[in-house]
C-alpha positions in Angstrom: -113.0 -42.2 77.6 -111.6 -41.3 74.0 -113.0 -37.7 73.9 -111.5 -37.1 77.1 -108.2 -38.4 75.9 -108.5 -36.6 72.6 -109.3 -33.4 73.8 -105.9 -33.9 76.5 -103.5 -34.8 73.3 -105.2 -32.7 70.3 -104.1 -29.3 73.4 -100.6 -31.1 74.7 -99.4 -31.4 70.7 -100.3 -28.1 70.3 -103.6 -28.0 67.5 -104.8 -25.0 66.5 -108.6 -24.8 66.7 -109.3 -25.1 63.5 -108.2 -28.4 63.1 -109.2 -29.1 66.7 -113.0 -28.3 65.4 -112.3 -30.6 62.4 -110.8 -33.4 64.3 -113.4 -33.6 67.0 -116.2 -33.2 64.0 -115.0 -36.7 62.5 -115.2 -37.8 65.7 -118.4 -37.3 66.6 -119.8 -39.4 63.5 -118.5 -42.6 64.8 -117.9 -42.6 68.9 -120.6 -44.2 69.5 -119.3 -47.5 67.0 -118.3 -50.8 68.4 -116.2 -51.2 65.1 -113.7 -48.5 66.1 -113.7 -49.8 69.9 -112.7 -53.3 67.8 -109.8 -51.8 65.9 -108.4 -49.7 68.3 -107.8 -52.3 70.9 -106.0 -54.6 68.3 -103.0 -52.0 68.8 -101.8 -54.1 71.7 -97.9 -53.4 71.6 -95.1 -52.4 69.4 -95.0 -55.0 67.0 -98.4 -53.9 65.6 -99.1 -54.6 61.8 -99.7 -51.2 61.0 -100.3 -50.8 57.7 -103.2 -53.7 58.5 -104.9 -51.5 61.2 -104.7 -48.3 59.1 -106.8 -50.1 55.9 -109.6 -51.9 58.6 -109.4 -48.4 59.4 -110.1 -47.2 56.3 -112.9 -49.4 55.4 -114.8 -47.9 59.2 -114.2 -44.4 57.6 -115.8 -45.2 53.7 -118.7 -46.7 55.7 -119.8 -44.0 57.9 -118.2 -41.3 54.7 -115.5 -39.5 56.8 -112.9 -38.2 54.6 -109.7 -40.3 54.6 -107.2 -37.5 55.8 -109.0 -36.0 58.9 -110.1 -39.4 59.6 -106.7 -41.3 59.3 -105.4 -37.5 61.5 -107.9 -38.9 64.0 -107.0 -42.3 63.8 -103.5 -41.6 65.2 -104.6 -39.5 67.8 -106.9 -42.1 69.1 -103.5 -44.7 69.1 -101.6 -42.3 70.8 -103.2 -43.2 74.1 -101.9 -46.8 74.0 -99.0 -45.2 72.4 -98.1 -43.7 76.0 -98.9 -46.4 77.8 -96.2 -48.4 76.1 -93.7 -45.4 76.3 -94.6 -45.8 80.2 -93.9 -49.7 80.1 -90.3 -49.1 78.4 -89.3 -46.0 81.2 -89.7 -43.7 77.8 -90.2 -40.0 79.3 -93.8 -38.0 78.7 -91.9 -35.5 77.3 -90.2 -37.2 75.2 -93.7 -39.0 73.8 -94.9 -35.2 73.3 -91.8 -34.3 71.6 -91.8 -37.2 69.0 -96.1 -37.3 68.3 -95.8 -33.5 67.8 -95.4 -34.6 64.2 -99.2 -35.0 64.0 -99.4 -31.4 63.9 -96.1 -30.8 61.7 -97.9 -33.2 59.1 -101.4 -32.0 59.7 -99.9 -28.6 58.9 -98.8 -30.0 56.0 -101.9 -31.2 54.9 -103.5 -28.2 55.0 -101.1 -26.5 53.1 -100.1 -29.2 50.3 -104.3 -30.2 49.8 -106.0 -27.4 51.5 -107.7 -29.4 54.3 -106.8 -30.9 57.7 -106.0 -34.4 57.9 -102.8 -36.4 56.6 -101.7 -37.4 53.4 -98.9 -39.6 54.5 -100.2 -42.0 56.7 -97.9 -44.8 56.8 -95.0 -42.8 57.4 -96.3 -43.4 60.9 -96.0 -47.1 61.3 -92.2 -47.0 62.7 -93.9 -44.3 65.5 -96.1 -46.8 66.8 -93.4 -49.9 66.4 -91.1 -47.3 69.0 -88.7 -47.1 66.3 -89.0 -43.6 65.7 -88.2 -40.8 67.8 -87.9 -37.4 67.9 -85.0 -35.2 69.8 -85.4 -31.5 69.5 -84.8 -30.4 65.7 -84.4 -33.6 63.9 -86.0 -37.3 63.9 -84.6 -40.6 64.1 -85.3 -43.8 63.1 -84.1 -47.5 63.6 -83.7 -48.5 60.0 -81.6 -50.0 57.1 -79.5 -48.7 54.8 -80.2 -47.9 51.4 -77.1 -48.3 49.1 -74.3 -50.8 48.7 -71.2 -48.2 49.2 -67.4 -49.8 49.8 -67.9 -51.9 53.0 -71.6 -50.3 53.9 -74.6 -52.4 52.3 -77.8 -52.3 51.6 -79.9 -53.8 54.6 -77.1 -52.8 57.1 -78.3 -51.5 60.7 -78.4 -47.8 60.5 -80.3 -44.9 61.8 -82.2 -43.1 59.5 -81.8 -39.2 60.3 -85.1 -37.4 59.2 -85.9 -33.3 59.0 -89.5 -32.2 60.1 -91.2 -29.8 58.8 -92.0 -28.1 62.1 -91.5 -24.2 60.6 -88.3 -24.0 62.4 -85.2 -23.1 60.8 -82.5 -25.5 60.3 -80.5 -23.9 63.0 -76.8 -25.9 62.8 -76.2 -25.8 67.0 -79.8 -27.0 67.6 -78.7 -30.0 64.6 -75.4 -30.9 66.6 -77.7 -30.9 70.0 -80.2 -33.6 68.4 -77.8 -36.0 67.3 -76.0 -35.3 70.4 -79.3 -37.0 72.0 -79.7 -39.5 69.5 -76.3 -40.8 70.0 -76.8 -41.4 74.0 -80.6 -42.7 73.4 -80.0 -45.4 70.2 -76.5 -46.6 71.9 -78.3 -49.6 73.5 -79.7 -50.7 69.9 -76.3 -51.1 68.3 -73.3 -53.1 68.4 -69.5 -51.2 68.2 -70.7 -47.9 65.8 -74.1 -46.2 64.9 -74.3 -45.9 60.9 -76.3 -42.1 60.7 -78.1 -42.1 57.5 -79.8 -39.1 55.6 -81.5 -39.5 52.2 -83.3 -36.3 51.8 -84.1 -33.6 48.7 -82.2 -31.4 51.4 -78.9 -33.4 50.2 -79.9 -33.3 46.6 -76.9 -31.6 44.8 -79.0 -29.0 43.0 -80.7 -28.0 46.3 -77.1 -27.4 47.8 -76.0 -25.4 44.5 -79.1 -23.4 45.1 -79.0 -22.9 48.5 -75.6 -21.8 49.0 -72.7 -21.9 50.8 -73.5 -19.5 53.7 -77.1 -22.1 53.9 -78.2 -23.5 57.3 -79.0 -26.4 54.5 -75.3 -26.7 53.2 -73.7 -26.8 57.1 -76.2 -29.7 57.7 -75.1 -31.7 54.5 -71.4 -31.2 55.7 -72.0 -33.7 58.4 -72.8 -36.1 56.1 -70.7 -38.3 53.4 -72.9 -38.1 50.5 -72.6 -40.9 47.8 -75.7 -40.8 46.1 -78.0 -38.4 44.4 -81.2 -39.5 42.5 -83.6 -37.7 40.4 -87.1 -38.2 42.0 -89.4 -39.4 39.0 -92.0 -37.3 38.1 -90.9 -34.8 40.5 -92.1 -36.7 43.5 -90.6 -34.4 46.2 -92.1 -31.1 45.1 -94.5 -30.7 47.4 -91.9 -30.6 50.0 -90.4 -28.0 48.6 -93.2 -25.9 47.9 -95.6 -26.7 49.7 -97.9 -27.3 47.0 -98.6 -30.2 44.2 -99.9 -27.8 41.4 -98.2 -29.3 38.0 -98.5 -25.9 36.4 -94.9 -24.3 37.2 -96.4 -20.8 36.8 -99.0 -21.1 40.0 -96.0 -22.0 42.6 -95.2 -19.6 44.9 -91.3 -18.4 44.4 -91.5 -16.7 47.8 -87.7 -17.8 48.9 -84.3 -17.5 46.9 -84.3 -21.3 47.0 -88.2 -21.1 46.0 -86.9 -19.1 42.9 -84.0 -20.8 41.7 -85.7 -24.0 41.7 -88.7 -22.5 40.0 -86.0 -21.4 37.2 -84.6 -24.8 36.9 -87.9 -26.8 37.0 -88.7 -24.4 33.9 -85.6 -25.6 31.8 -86.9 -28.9 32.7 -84.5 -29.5 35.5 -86.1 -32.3 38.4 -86.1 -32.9 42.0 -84.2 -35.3 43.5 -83.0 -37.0 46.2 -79.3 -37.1 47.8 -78.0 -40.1 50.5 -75.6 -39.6 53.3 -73.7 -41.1 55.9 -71.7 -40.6 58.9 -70.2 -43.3 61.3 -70.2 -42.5 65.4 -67.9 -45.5 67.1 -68.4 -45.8 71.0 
């Protein structure tokens, strides 16, 4: 039964109560609804249309007037019990299912922080999560993916595996770094031919957040692993809420809690922007 199930998964990915009592609240307006039973078992397998279940989704949620981020949170926490049923069928460990869906809370977290309520604001970041393209190995995430740039004999559309950096409140620690792609390079092996093309494209590898950061930076040792080739300047400053944990437009109100907080804050008030940086590294077996 699905409260069963999302009492077992809301406790083994670690919610706090708060957004347990939140979760289980948005619930308990539509568990009695044959239109949820309906959507829910159209996630048969992993090559799910996603993005298609999460707006029939969305249309269950306007009609019985949940709010779209605790109600999409809830959503995926309802999937997650087919979710582990495939992991089962493909010999994919339990811990392992723990350790990659714990990014509900890492996002939910998020949520809270970035819009001040519990739910998600980044919903289809999870489609490649229910595809089992996505997985997570102690500090970092991977994902089966393409490349993003034409560079020498790399191009856009190659095979490559996307390297991504939760937000999990846990520092950038460069040993537990080499220990996740350590995993990654064991686990993915199977899904490519002679090489695995690692790929990072993250505000982490901007150049201005390396200036900023510093040599003697958790965040500098990480970009070192990486060839980078690319930076871009995020329009409109897209990627500030990542680094502050907030989306207010007035510079003044962020909070410049961190020397990187600070120096950023500085350069977004000469009218510097965020940005992006890309990055690559080649492992041959």
């Amino acid at each position: 039964d699905n409260m069963n199930y999302l009492n077992k998964i809301i406790k083994e990915l670690s919610f706090n109560e708060e957004a347990k009592k939140e979760i289980l609240k948005a619930y308990s307006l539509i568990k009695d609804k044959n239109d949820i039973k309906r959507i829910l078992k159209q996630y048969k397998n992993e090559n799910v249309d996603f993005t298609k279940l999460m707006y029939a989704w969305r249309a269950i949620l306007t009609k019985y007037h949940i709010e779209t981020k605790i109600g999409d949170l809830l959503f995926c926490l309802l999937l997650c019990e087919k979710l582990e049923k495939l992991y089962q069928k493909h010999h994919l460990s339990h811990t392992l299912f723990i350790e990659t869906m714990k990014d509900l809370r890492y996002k939910a977290v998020e949520c809270k922080l970035v819009k001040k309520k519990w739910g998600l604001f980044v919903t289809p970041w999870y489609k490649n999560f229910f595809k089992l393209k996505l997985f997570s190995f102690g500090r970092l995430e991977f994902e089966v993916s393409t490349f993003i740039v034409n560079y020498r004999n790399l191009k856009m559309g190659d095979p490559c595996l996307s390297v991504h950096i939760p937000r999990n409140n846990q520092r950038l620690d460069i040993k537990e770094v080499h220990k996740s792609i350590s995993r990654a390079k064991k686990f993915f092996k199977p899904y490519f031919k002679n090489y695995i093309l690692f790929s990072c494209n993250s505000w982490l590898l901007y150049k201005k957040t390396l200036e900023f950061a510093g040599k003697n930076s958790n965040i500098y040792r990480f970009s070192k692993l990486f060839k980078i080739i690319a930076n871009y300047q995020a329009p409109n400053n897209v990627e500030m809420w990542r680094l502050f944990d907030d989306e207010v437009t007035n510079l003044n109100k962020l909070k410049a809690d961190t020397s990187l907080r600070r120096k950023y804050l500085n350069y977004l008030k000469k009218g510097g922007k965020t940005g992006l940086g890309v990055g690559y590294f080649i492992y041959r077996f």
